[in-house]
C-alpha positions as CSV (number, residue, x, y, z in Angstrom):
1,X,-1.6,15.2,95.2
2,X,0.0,18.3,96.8
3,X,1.5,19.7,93.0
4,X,-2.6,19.3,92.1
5,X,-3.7,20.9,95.7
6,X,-1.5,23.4,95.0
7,X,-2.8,24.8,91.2
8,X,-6.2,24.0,92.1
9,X,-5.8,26.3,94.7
10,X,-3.9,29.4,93.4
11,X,-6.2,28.8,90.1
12,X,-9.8,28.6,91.6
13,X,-8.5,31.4,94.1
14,X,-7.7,33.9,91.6
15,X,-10.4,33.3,89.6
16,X,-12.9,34.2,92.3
17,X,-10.7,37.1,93.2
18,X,-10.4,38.2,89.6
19,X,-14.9,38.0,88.9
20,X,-15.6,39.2,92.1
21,X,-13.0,41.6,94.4
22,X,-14.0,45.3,93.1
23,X,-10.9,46.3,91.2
24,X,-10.6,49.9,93.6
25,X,-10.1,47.0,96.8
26,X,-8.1,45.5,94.7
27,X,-5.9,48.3,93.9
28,X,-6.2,49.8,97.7
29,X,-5.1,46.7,99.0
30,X,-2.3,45.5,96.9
31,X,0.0,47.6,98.4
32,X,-0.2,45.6,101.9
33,X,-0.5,42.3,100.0
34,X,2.8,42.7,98.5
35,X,4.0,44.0,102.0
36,X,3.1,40.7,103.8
37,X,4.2,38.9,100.8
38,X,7.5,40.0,101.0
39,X,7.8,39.3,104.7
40,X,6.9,35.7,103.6
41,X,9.6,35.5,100.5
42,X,11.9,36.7,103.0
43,X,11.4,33.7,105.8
44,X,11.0,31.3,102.6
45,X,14.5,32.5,102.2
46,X,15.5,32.2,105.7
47,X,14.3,28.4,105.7
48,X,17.1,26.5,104.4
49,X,19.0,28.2,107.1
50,X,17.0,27.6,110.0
51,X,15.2,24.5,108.9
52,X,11.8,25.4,109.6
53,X,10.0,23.3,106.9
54,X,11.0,20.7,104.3
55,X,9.3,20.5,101.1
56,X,10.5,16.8,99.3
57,X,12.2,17.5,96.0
58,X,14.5,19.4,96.8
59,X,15.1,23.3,96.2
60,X,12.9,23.4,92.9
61,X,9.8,22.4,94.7
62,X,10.3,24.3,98.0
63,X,10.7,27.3,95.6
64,X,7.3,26.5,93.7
65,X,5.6,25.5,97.0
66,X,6.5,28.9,98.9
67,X,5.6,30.7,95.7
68,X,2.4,28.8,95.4
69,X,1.0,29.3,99.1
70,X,2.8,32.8,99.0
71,X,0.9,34.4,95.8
72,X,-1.7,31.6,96.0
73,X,-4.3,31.3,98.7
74,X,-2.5,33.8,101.1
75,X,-2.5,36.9,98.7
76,X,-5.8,35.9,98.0
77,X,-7.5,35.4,101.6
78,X,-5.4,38.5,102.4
79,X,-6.9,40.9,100.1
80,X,-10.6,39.7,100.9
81,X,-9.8,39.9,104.9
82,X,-9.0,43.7,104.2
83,X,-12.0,44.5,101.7
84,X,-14.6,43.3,104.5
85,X,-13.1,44.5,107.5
86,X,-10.7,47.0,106.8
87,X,-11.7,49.8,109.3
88,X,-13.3,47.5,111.0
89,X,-10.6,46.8,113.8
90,X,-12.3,44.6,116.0
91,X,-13.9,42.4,112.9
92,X,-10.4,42.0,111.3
93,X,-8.7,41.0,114.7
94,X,-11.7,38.3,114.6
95,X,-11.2,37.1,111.1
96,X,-8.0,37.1,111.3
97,X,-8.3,34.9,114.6
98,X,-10.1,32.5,113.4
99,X,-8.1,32.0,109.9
100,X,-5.4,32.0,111.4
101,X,-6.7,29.2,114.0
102,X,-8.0,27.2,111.5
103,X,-4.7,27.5,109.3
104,X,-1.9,26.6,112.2
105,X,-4.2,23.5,114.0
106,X,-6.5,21.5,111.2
107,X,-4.7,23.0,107.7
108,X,-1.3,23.0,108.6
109,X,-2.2,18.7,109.9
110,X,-3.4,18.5,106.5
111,X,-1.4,20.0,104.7
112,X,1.9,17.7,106.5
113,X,-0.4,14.7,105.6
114,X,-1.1,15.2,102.0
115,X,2.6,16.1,101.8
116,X,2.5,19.7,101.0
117,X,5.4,20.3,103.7
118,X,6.8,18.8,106.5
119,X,7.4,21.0,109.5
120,X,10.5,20.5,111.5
121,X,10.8,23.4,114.0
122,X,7.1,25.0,113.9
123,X,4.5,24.0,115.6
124,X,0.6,24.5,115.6
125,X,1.3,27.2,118.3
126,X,4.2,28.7,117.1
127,X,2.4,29.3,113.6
128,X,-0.7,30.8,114.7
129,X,1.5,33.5,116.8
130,X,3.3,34.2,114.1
131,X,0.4,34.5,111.7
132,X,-1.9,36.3,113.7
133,X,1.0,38.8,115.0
134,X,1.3,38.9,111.2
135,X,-2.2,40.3,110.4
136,X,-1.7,43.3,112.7
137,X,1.5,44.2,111.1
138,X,-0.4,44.1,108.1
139,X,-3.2,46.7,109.4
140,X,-0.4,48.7,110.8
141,X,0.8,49.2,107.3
142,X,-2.4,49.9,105.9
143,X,-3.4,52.3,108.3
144,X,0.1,54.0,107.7
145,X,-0.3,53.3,103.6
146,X,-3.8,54.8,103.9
147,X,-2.8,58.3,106.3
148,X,0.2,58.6,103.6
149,X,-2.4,58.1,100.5
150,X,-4.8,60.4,101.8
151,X,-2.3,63.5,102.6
152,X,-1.2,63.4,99.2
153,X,-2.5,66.2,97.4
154,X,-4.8,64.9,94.1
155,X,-3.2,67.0,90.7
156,X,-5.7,68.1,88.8
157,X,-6.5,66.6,85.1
C-alpha cells in the first residue's frame, strides 16, 4: 500500500506540475526547491543517527521513501506554494501554515497508519515547527536568489 501511495503520488504530482506550472515558475523556482531539498537529503541522512523515523525494510526502502516524499509531493507542493504567493508574504506565511498544519497532525497519522514511516522521536508538534520554520527559510533564499538574479547584468545576444 505505501510503495503504491508512494508512485501514485510522485507520478500524478509531476504530471500536473509538468501540463500546468508555466515553465519561467518553473525555472525561477527551482533554484529554492533544490535548496529545501537538500536540507531534507541532509536530515534523511542524519536519521539513522538520531533515529527520528523508521521506514520497514531496511536501508533500501528508507532511501526510496526519503527520495520519494523528497522529489515527490514536497518538490512539487513547494514549487506551486512559490508560483501563487511568492511576493506575497503574508499569503505564503498562510499557505504555508496551513500545509504545513495539515501535513504534521492528519498526514503525518496517515501516513504512520498506512505504513509509510514510523516516527520515533517527532512528533505532530515538533514537525510542524520544523516545517513551517522551513518555509521561511525557503523565502529567505528566494528573496536573496531573486536580489542576486536581478543585479546581474543581462549580456546582450
Amino acid at each position: 500500500m505505501a510503495t503504491f501511495f508512494r508512485i501514485a503520488n510522485a507520478v500524478v504530482l509531476w504530471a500536473i506540475v509538468l501540463s500546468f506550472l508555466p515553465k519561467y515558475s518553473f525555472k525561477k523556482y527551482l533554484p529554492v526547491t533544490i535548496f529545501c531539498s537538500c536540507i531534507l537529503l541532509i536530515q534523511s541522512f542524519l536519521n539513522p543517527i538520531f533515529k527520528w523515523w523508521d521506514v520497514k525494510g531496511g536501508v533500501k526502502y528508507r532511501v526510496f521513501d526519503d527520495l520519494a516524499f523528497i522529489f515527490g509531493p514536497f518538490f512539487t507542493i513547494n514549487l506551486w506554494v512559490f508560483h501563487f504567493t511568492y511576493g506575497k508574504l503574508p499569503l505564503y506565511a498562510l499557505s504555508n501554515f496551513i500545509l504545513d498544519l495539515v501535513y504534521a497532525y492528519p498526514l503525518h497519522s496517515l501516513f504512520q497508519k498506512i505504513g509509510h514511516y514510523k516516527s520515533k522521536k517527532i512528533t505532530s508538534k515538533v514537525l510542524f515547527i520544523k516545517t513551517y520554520s522551513l518555509a521561511f527559510l525557503n523565502y529567505g533564499f528566494q528573496k536573496f536568489i531573486g536580489t542576486t538574479n536581478s543585479s546581474t547584468p543581462k549580456s546582450k545576444s
